[in-house]
C-alpha positions in Angstrom: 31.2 -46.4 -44.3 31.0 -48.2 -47.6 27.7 -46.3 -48.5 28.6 -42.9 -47.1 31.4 -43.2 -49.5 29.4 -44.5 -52.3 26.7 -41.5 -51.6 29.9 -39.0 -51.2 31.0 -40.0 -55.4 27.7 -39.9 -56.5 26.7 -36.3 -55.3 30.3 -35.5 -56.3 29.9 -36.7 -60.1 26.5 -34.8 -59.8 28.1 -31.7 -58.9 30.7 -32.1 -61.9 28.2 -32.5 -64.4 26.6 -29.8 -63.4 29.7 -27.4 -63.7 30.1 -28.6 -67.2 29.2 -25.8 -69.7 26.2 -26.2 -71.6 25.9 -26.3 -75.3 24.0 -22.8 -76.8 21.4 -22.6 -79.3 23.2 -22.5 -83.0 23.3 -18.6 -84.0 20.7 -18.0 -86.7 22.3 -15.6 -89.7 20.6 -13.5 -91.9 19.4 -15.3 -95.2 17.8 -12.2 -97.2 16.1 -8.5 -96.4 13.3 -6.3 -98.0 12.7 -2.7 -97.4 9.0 -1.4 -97.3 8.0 0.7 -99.4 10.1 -0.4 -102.3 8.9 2.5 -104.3 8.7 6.0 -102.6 7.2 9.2 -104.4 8.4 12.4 -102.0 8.2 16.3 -102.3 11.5 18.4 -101.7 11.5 18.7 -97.9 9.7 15.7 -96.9 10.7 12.9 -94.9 9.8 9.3 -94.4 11.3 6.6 -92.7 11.9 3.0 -94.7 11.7 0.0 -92.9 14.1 -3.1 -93.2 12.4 -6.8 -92.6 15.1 -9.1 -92.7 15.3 -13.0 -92.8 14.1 -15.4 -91.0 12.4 -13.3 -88.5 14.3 -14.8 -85.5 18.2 -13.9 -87.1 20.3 -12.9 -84.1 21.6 -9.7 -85.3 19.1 -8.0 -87.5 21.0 -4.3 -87.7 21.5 -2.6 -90.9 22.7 0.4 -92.1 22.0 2.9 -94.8 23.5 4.6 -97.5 22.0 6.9 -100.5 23.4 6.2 -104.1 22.6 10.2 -104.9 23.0 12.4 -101.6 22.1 15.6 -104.0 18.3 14.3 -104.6 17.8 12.6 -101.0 19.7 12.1 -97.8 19.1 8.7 -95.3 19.9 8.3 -91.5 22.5 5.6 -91.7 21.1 4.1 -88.6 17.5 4.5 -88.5 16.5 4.7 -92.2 14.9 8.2 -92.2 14.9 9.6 -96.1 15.0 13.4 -96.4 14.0 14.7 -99.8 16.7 17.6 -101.0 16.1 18.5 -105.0 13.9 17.0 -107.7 15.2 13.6 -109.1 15.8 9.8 -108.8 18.0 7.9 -106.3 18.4 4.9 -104.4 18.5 4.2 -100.9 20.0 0.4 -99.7 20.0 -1.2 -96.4 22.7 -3.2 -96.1 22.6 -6.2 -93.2 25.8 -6.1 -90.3 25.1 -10.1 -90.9 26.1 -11.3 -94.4 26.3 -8.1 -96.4 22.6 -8.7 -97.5 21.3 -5.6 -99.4 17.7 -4.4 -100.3 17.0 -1.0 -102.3 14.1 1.7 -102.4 13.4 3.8 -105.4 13.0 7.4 -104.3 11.5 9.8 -106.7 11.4 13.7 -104.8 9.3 16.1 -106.9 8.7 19.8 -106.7 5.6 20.2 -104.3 2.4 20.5 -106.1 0.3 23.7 -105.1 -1.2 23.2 -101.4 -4.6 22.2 -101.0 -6.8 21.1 -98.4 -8.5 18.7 -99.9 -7.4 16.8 -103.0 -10.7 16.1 -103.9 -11.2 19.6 -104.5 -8.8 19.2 -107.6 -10.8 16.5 -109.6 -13.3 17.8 -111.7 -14.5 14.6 -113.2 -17.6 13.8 -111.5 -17.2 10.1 -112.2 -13.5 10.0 -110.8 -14.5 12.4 -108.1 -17.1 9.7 -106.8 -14.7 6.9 -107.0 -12.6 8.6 -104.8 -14.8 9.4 -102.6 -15.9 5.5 -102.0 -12.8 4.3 -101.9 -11.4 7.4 -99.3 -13.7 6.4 -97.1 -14.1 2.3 -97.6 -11.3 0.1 -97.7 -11.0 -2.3 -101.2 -10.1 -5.4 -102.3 -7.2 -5.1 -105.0 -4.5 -7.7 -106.7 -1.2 -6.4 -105.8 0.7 -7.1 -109.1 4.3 -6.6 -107.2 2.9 -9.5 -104.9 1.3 -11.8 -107.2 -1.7 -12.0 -105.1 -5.0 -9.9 -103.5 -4.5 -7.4 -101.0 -6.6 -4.9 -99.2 -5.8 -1.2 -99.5 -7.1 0.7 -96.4 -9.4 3.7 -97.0 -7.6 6.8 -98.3 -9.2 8.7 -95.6 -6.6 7.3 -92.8 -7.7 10.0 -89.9 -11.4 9.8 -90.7 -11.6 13.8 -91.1 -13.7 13.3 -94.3 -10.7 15.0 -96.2 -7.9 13.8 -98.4 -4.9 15.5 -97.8 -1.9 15.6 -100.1 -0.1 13.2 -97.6 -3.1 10.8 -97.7 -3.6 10.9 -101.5 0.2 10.3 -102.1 -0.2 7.1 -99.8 -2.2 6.1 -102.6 -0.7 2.9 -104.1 -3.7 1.9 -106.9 -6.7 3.4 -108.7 -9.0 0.9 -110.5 -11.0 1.9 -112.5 -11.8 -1.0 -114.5 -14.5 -3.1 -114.8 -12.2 -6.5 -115.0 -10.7 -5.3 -111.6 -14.4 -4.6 -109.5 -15.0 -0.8 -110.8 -19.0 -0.6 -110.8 -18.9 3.5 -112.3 -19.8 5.3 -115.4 -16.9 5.7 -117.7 -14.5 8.1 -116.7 -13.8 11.4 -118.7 -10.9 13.0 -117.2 -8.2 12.4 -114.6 -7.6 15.7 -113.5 -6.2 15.9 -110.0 -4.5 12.4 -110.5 -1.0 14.6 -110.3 -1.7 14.4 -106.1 -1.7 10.8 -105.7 2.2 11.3 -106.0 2.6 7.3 -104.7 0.5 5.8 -107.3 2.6 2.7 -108.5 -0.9 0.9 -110.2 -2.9 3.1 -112.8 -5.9 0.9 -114.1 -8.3 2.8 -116.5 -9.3 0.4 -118.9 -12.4 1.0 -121.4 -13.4 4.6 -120.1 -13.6 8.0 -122.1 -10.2 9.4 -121.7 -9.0 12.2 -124.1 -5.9 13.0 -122.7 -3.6 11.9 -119.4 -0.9 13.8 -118.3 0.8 10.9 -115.8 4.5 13.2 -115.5 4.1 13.7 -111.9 3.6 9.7 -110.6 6.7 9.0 -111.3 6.6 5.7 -109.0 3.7 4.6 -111.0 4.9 1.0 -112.6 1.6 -0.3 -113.9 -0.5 1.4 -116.8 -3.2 0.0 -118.6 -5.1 2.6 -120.2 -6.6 0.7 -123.7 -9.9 1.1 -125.3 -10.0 4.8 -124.3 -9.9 7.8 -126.8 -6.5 9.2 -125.6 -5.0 11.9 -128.1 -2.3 12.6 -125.9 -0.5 10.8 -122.9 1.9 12.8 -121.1 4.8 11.5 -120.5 6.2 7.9 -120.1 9.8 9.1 -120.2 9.5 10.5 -116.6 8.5 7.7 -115.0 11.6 5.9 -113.5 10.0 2.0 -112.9 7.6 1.8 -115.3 7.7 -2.0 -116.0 4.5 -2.0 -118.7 1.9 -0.2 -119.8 -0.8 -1.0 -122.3 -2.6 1.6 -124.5 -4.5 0.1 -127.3 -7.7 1.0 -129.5 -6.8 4.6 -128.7 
């Protein structure tokens, strides 16, 4: 009787613990967010959707929302970060995290469409810059991402292999190097011609070539430009760029 009983507490105090609500994993909160791209060159009409990356990657609740700071030059999807280009000009768009308030902005740039071609290669007349392009459309490249502080690899131009660069492929375009410092193995470029399609440019790296003029009005996303030791008479035109952060243009 004695151990029936003893047996009968036991699997009772077993069953007890059991019901006793278990403790749940702390909730993780959001520390920070980025959008990708941070810098984005569009045509009126266009659309692209940004992406949000918050922090740390596990966070429970990773929604955010979006808003435009100019709804006249570009439109966003609140909830899934779509950007519609409306009328030339700047704006910003911001995700803002549900979780802490956290915000992260994209520079948007929408320009007047450039003339349709089929191929944007067709629109360089530089042989020299026309043969760069056409290595690097069709071979991917080691470059230093100056936003990062470290190398990167930029895919080939060429992204559907159709041995064409359209105007949405060139405007993916985020550096040209041609510079011998930064890996460029070519003859001294004379003209840039055609540059005006790579709409996305943010790194411009033509150091030591044979450059008369450069008309840089329509990469207005471009933030790096170093275009010394060249024999430029004219460089057109710094004021429209909206994040230039430097630019070098000595022994001109």
């Amino acid at each position: 009787m004695k151990k029936s009983l003893l047996l009968f507490i036991i699997t009772g105090l077993t069953v007890l613990a059991s019901c006793e609500p278990q403790s749940e994993d702390p909730e993780v909160k959001v520390t920070g967010i980025e959008v990708s791209p941070a810098t984005l060159a569009l045509d009126v009409g266009e659309k692209r959707t940004l992406e949000a990356i918050a922090s740390p990657s596990d966070a429970n609740n990773k929604t955010v929302s979006w808003t435009s700071e100019d709804r006249d030059v570009a439109i966003v999807d609140t909830s899934s970060g779509e950007v519609t280009a409306i009328a030339e000009g700047m704006t910003r768009i911001t995700a803002t995290t549900a979780d802490g308030g956290k915000t992260a902005t994209c520079t948007v740039t929408v320009n007047e469409p450039l003339p349709y071609i089929d191929n944007v290669l067709t629109a360089i007349s530089d042989p020299l810059f026309f043969d760069y392009c056409h290595d690097v459309m069709i071979n991917e490249y080691e470059y230093f991402d100056f936003y990062k502080g470290e190398y990167a690899t930029h895919p080939a131009w060429d992204s559907n292999r159709d041995g064409k660069l359209s105007q949405t492929e060139a405007a993916a375009v985020t550096y040209i190097l041609l510079d011998k410092e930064l890996g460029y193995e070519g003859e001294k470029v004379a003209s840039l011609k055609g540059i005006e399609y790579f709409r996305g440019l943010t790194g411009l790296f033509c150091v030591n070539n044979l450059l008369t003029a450069l008309n840089v009005s329509k990469n207005t996303a471009l933030a790096f430009l170093h275009c010394d030791d060249n024999q430029l008479s004219e460089l057109v035109t710094l004021c429209n760029l909206i994040v230039l952060c430097c630019w070098i243009c000595l022994s001109t």
